[in-house]
Structures are given as C-alpha cells and as structure tokens.
RODO-2510 file (C-alpha; in nm, 4 decimals, decimal comma):
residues 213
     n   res          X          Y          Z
     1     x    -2,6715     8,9361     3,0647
     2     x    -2,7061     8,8339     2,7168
     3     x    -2,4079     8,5820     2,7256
     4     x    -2,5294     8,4403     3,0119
     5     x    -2,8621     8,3678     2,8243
     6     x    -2,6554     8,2500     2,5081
     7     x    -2,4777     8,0220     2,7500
     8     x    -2,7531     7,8590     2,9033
     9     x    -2,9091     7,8262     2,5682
    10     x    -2,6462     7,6200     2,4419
    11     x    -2,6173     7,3956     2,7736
    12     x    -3,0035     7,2891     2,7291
    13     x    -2,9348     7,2509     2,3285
    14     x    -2,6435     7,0500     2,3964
    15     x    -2,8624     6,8107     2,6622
    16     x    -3,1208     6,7708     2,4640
    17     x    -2,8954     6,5999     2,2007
    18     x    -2,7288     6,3957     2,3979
    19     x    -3,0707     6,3152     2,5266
    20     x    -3,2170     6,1791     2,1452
    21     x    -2,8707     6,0082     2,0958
    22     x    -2,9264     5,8348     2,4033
    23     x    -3,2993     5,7481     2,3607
    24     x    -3,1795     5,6197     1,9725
    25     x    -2,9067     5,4036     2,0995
    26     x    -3,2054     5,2212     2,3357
    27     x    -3,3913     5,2032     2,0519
    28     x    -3,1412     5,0302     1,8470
    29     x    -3,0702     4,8419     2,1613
    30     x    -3,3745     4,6912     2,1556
    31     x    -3,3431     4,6342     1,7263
    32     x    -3,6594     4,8912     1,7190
    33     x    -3,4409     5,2219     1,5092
    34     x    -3,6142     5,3088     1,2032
    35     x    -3,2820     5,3756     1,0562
    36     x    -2,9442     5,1875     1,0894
    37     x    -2,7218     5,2750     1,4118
    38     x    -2,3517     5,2408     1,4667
    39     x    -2,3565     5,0094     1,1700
    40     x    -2,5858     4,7620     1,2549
    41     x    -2,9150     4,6825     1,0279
    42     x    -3,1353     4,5396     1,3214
    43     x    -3,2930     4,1717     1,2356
    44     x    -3,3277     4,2666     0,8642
    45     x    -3,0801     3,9738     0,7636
    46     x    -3,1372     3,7295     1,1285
    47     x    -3,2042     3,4224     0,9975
    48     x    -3,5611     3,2629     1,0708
    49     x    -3,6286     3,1149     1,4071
    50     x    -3,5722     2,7069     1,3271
    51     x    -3,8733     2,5327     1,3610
    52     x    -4,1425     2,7874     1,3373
    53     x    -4,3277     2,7228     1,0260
    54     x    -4,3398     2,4094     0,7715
    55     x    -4,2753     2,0461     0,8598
    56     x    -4,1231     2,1053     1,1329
    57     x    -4,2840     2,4015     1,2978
    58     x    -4,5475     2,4640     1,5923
    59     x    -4,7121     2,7595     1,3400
    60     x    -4,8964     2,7336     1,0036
    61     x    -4,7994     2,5149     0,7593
    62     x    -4,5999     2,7361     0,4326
    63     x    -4,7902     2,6466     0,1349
    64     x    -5,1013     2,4418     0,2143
    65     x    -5,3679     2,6415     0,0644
    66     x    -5,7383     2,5772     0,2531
    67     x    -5,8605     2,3913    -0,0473
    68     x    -5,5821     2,1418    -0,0593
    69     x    -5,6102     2,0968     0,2997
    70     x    -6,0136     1,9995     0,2463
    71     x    -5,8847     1,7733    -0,0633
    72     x    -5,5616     1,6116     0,1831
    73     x    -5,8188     1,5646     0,4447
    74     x    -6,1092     1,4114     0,2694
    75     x    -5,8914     1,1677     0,0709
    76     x    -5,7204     1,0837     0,4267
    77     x    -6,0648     1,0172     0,5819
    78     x    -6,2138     0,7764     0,2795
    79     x    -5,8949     0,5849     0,2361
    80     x    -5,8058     0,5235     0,6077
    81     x    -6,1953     0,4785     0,7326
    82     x    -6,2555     0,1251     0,9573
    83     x    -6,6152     0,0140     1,0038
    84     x    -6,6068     0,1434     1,3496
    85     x    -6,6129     0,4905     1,2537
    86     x    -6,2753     0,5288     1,3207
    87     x    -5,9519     0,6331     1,1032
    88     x    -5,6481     0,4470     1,0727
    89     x    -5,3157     0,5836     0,8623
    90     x    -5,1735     0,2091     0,9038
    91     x    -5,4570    -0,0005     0,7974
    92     x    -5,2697    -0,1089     0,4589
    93     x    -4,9592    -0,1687     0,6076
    94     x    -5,1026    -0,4178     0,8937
    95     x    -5,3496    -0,5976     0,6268
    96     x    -5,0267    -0,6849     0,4128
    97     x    -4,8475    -0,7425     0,7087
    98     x    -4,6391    -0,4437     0,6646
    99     x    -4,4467    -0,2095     0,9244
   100     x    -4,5915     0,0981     1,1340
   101     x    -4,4493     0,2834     0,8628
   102     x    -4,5656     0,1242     0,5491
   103     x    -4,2166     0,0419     0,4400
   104     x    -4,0231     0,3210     0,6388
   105     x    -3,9558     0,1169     0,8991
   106     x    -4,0540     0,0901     1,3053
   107     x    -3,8872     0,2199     1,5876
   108     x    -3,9469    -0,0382     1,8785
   109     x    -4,0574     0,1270     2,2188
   110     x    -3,8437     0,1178     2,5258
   111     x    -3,5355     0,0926     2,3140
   112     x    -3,2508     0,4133     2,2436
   113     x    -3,3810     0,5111     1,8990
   114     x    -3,3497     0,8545     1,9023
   115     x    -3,1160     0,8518     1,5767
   116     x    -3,3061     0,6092     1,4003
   117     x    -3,6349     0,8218     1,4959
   118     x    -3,4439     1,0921     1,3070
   119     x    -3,4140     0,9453     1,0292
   120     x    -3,7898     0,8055     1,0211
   121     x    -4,0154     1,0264     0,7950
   122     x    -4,3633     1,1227     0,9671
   123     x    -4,7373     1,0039     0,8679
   124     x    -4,9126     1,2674     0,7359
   125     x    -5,2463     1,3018     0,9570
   126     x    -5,5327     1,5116     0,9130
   127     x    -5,7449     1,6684     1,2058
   128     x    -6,0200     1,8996     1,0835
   129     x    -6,2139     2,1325     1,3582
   130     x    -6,5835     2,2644     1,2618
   131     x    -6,8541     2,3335     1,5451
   132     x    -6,8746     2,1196     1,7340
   133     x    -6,6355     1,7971     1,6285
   134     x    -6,2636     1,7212     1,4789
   135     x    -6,2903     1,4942     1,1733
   136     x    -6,1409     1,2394     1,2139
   137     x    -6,2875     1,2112     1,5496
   138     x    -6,1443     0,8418     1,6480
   139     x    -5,7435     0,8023     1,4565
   140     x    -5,6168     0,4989     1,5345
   141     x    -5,2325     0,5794     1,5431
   142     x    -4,9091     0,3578     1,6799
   143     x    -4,6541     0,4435     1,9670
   144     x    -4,3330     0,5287     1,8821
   145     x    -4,3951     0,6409     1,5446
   146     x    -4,3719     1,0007     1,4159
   147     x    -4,7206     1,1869     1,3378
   148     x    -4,7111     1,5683     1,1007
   149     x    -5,0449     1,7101     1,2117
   150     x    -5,2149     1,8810     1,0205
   151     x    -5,5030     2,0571     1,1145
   152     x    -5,7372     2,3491     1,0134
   153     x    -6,0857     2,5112     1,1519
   154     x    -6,3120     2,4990     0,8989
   155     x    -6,5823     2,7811     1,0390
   156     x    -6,4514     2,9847     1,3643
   157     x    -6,1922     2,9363     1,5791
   158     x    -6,1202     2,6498     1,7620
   159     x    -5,8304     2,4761     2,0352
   160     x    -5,7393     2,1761     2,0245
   161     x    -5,5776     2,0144     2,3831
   162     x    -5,4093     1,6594     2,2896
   163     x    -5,3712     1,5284     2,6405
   164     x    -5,0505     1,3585     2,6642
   165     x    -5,0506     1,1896     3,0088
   166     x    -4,9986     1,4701     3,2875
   167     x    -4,9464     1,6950     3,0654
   168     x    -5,1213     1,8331     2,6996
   169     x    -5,0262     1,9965     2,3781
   170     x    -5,2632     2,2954     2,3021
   171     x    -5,3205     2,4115     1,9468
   172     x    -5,4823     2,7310     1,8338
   173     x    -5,6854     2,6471     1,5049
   174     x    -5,7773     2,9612     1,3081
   175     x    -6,0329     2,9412     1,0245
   176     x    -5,8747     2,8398     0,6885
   177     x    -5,5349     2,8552     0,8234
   178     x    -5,3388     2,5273     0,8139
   179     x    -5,1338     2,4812     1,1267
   180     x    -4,8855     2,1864     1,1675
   181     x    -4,7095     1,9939     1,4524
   182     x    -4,4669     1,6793     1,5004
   183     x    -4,6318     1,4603     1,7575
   184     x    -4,4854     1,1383     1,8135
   185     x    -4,6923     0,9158     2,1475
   186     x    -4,4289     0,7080     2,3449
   187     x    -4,6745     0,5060     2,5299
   188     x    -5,0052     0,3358     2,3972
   189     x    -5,3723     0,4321     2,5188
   190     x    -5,6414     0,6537     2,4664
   191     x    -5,5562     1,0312     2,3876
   192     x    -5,8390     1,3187     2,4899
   193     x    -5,8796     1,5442     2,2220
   194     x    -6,0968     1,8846     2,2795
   195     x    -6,1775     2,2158     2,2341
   196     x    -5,9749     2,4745     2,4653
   197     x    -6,2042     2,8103     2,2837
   198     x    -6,5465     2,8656     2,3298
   199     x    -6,7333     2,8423     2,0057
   200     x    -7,0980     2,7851     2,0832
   201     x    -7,3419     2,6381     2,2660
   202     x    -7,2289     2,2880     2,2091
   203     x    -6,8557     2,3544     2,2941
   204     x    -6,8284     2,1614     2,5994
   205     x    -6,9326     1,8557     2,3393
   206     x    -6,6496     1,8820     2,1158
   207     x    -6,4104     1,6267     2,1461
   208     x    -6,2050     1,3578     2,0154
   209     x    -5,9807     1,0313     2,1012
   210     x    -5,6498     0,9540     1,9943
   211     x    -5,6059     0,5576     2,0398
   212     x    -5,2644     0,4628     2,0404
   213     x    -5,1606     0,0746     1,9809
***
C-alpha cells in the first residue's frame, strides 16, 4: 500500500513539473519570462521600432523640453504672422521670390518625386492646443512640401483630427508633452483642424484651418 502511495506521489510531482516547464516556455513564447529561457534574453537587445519617436515618429518628440516648445512656438508665431491673422512658414521665401523651401528646393505636384521628396528636409511647424483653440489657428502651408509638426497641449488634453480629404490624421496631445508628425498635403485647399477629446464646455468650438496653396 505504501508503494502504491509513493508511486502516485511521484506521478503528480512529475506532472506538475512538466506542467511549470510548459507554462514557462509560453511565457517565454510570448517574450514575458522574468528570467532567460533556452538561451534567449527576450526584447532586452530588439532594436527600437523605426519611426516611433523623434523626427520621424508618430509619438513624442525625444528632447523638446515644454519650455523650448513655448519658446519654438512663440518665435514661429511672431516671425511668420500675416495681417490676416494667419501664419505662414514661407512668407520670406515668396517676398524674395524664393522657393517653397527657402532655398531647399520644391518638389512640383503631379510629377514622380518621391526620391527627390526624400531628400527634401521638412518645415518645422508649430501647432499649440489650449481650451478651446490651436495657435496658430490659420497656417498657410504649400502642397507638395514636407511639414514636422510639432505640437503640444498647453492645459488638458486635447485631439487634434487634420482632415485630409476622405480621410484624417488624429493626434492625441497630452499636456506638456511634445508630440511630432511628418505631414506632407498633395493637393491644395482648406484643411479642418479640431478637437477629437472633450475638454469643456466650449469643445465643439475648437478648431482650426490648414490652407494649402
């Protein structure tokens, strides 16, 4: 009777190891083993996902502190201001009779310039978001030319939707976090910029326009 018991002892010892082996090997599986596994070291040297932060990113912006955001943006704003309120990034460039770039050259639209685009650095543009307006909240801007965002709320939370013909390019702004995007307009016309998160009373108010020449 007793080997019988020692027996059956060591059959459920034996399956429960083989059980935590197997429930280990799903961890490291799934790269989630708080120690290494068959030699592996999870994700711990996986190089960054391309494209998710910096210049060329859809996430916040590595380096740009909240006060040199304000500083970027305000010297942005009184450089580039028109007397119609609105802010143009070119307005040198076309009063000398310069290119879209201000010497870096234009891309002309409904031409194959995909490798010349490449080569073409952005505009830096600023887009601030406070309750309840962006500032700038009219930017004059020119098709086929690149465009680095960058944006920041300033209080709460806010969206920003850039609508981009049938379709739109939604931006979560978080308060004194600088996000940046690429945005580049094929086609000239007016651009709808709003708020896509509730942040008061006056939300439905907050918007701006993109006007593309």
């Amino acid at each position: 009777m007793s080997e019988r018991h020692f027996t059956t002892r060591r059959g459920f010892i034996a399956a429960l190891g083989f059980g935590a082996v197997s429930l280990y090997g799903a961890w490291a599986a799934y790269g989630a083993a708080p120690l290494p596994f068959g030699g592996h070291t999870g994700h711990k040297d996986a190089a960054p996902e391309a494209g998710a932060h910096g210049h060329g990113g859809h996430g916040a912006a590595e380096g740009m502190a909240p006060e040199e955001f304000r500083f970027g943006h305000d010297v942005f704003v009184r450089k580039y201001a028109q007397k119609d309120g609105s802010v143009n990034p070119h307005a040198d460039a076309d009063a000398h009779g310069g290119d879209a770039h201000g010497g870096h050259g234009h891309a002309d639209i409904g031409h194959d310039h995909g490798a010349e685009m490449a080569s073409v650095e952005p505009v830096d543009v600023y887009l601030m978001a406070q309750k309840f307006a962006y500032s700038p909240d009219v930017l004059r801007l020119k098709a086929g030319v690149p465009y680095q965002f960058r944006m920041m709320a300033d209080d709460i939370t806010h969206g920003a939707s850039i609508q981009l013909g049938a379709a739109s390019r939604i931006i979560r702004l978080r308060p004194n976090v600088v996000t940046e995007q690429t945005i580049t307009f094929t086609k000239p016309g007016e651009y709808l910029v709003y708020c896509t998160v509730y942040c008061g009373q006056a939300h439905d108010a907050m918007h701006g326009r993109i006007i593309v020449g």
